[in-house]
C-alpha positions in Angstrom: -10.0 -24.6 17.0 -9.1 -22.9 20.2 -10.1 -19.2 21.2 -5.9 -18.0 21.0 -5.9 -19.5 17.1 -9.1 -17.9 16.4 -7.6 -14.5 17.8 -4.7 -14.8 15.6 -6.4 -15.6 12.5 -8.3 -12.7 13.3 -5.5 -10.2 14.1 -3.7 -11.3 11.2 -6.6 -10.5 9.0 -7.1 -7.1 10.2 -3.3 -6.3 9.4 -4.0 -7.9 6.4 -7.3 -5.2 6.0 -5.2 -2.5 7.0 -2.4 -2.9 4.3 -4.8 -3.3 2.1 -6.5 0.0 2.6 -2.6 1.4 2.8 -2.0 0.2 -0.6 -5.1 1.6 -2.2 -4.2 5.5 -0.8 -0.5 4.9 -2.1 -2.3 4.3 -5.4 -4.6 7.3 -5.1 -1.5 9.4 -4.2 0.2 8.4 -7.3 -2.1 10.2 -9.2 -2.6 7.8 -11.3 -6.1 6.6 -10.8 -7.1 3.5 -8.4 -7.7 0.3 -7.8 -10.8 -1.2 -9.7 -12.5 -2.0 -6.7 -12.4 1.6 -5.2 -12.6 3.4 -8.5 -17.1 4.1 -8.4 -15.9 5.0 -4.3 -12.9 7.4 -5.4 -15.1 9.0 -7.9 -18.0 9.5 -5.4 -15.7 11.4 -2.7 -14.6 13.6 -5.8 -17.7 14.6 -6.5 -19.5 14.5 -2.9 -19.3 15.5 0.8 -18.3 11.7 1.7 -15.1 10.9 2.4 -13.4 7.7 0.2 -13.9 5.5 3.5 -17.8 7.1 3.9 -18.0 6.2 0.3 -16.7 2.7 0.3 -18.7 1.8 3.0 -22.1 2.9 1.2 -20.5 0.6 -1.8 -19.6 -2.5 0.6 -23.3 -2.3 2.4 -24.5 -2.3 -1.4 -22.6 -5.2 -2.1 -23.5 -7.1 1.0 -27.5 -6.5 0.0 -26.1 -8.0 -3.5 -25.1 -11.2 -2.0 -28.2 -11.5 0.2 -29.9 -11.4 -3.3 -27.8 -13.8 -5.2 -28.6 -16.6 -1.8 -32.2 -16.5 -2.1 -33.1 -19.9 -1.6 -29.8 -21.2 -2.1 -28.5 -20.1 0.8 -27.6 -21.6 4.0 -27.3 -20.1 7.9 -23.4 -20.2 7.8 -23.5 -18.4 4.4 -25.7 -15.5 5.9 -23.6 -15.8 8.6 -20.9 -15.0 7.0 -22.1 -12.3 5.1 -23.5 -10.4 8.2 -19.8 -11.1 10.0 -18.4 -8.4 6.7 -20.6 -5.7 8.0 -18.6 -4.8 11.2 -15.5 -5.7 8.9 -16.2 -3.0 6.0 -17.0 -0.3 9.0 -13.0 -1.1 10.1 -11.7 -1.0 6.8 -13.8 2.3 5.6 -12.1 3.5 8.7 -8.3 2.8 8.0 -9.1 3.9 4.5 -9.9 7.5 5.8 -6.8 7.2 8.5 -4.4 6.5 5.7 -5.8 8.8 3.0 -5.1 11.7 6.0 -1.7 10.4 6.9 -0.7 10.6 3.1 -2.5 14.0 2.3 0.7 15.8 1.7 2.0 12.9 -0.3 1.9 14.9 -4.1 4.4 13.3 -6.5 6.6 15.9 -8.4 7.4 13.5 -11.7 6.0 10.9 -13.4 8.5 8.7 -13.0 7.4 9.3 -8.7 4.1 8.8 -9.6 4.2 5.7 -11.3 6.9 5.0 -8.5 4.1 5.3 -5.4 1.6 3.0 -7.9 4.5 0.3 -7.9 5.4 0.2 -4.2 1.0 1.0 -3.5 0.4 -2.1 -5.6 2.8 -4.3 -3.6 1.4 -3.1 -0.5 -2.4 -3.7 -1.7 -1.2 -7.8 -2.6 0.7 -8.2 0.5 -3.0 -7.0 2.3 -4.4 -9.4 0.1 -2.5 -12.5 1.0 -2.8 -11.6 4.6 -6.5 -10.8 4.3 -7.2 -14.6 2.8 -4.6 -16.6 4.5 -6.6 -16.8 7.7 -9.7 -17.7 6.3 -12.0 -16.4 8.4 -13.7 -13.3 6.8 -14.1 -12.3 3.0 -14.9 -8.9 2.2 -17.6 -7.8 0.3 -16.2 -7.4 -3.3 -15.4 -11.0 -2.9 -18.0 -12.3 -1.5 -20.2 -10.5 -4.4 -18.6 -12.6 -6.8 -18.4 -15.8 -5.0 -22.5 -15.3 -4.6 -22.8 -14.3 -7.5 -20.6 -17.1 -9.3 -22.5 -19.8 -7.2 -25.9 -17.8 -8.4 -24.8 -18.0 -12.4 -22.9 -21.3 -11.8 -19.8 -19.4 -13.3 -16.0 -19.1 -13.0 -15.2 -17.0 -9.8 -12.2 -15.8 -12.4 -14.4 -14.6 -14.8 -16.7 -13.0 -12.5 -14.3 -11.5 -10.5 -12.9 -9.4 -14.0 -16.7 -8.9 -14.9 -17.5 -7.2 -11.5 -13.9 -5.1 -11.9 -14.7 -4.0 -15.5 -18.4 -2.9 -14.4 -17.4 -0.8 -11.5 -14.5 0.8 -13.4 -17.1 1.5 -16.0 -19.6 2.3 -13.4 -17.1 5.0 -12.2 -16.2 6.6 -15.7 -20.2 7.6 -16.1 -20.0 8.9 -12.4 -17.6 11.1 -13.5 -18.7 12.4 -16.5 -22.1 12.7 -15.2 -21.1 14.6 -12.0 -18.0 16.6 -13.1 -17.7 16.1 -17.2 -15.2 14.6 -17.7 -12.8 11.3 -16.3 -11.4 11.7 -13.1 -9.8 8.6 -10.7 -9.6 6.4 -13.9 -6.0 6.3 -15.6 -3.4 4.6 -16.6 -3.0 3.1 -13.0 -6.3 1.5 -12.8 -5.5 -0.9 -15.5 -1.4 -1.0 -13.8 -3.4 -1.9 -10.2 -6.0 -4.3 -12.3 -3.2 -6.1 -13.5 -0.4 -5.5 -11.3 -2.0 -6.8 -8.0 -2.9 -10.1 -9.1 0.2 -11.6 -10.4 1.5 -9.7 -7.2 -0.5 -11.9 -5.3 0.3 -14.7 -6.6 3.9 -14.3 -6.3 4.1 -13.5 -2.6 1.5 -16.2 -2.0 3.8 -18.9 -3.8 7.3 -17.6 -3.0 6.8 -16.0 -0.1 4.2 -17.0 2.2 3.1 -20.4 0.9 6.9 -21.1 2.0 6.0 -20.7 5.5 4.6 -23.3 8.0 1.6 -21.5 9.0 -0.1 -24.4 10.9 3.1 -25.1 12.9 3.9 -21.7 14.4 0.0 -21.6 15.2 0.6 -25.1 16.9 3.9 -23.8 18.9 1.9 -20.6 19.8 -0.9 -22.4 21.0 1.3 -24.9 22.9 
């Protein structure tokens, strides 16, 4: 693979990172909770000094020291490789996080039917990030690779692990908050909507949408 497809792959996985991060503040600005994987960060930069993308980073790092756990001694040099290549990767997205959450700081919804409307269009945005975050193939982020270590570690369904690692750091999050402010804050009804709703999401623009389109031949046209 040439250097021009490896900068594509690359550039199209940090748009990918930055829609991501876009989709989680559109969630946050529903006021309707967040996304399972940012919920223990949310809560933290309620409570604390840090800022959400301060926060998340702290959590990413703590999740990259995870993986390096689960590997001992079945690990190989790509695989802690790879997991070195998220650091530099969780610094960028910690940053667009904090860039979006001050672009959208005057975003406050004046219904509940506008607040669950932001949570719809946040959780299309988060997939679309998704699918362009894994189509390339290059980099997976720390909450992923946490659960692919970790599935590899317990020889379990990456499904099943994936759901066990959401529900602990949703639960993780509620005893943050009560602990630090008494009482539930950044879990609602739009944690479970964003749990859901951003998988079958996905799904749909990976099958309908993007599958549909010849990836490898407009990389081979570009790089002819």
């Amino acid at each position: 693979m040439d250097m021009k497809n490896w900068i594509i792959r690359y550039a199209v996985f940090i748009i990918g990172l930055y829609f991501l991060t876009l989709g989680v503040v559109l969630i946050i600005r529903s006021s309707l909770g967040t996304s399972p994987i940012s919920s223990f960060s949310y809560v933290l930069s309620l409570n604390t000094p840090l800022t959400l993308g301060m926060a998340t980073f702290i959590l990413n790092m703590m999740l990259i020291a995870g993986q390096f756990w689960f590997l001992r001694g079945l690990g190989t040099r790509r695989d802690y490789m790879e997991i070195m290549m998220q650091i530099p990767f969780s610094l960028l997205f910690s940053a667009f996080l904090d860039f979006n959450m001050f672009l959208f700081k005057g975003m406050v919804p004046g219904s509940y039917a506008g607040s669950f409307a932001i949570l719809a269009v946040g959780c299309l945005v988060q997939a679309f990030g998704v699918v362009l975050e894994m189509k390339p193939n290059v980099v997976a982020m720390s909450g992923e690779g946490f659960v692919k270590y970790a599935a590899r570690r317990f020889n379990k369904d990456f499904g099943r692990v994936k759901v066990m690692v959401d529900v602990g750091l949703v639960l993780l999050a509620v005893v943050t908050s009560l602990v630090m402010a008494h009482k539930i804050i950044g879990v609602r009804e739009g944690t479970v909507v964003a749990a859901l709703g951003v998988g079958l999401l996905v799904t749909q623009i990976n099958t309908r949408l993007i599958g549909k389109i010849p990836v490898h031949k407009i990389l081979e046209k570009i790089n002819n």
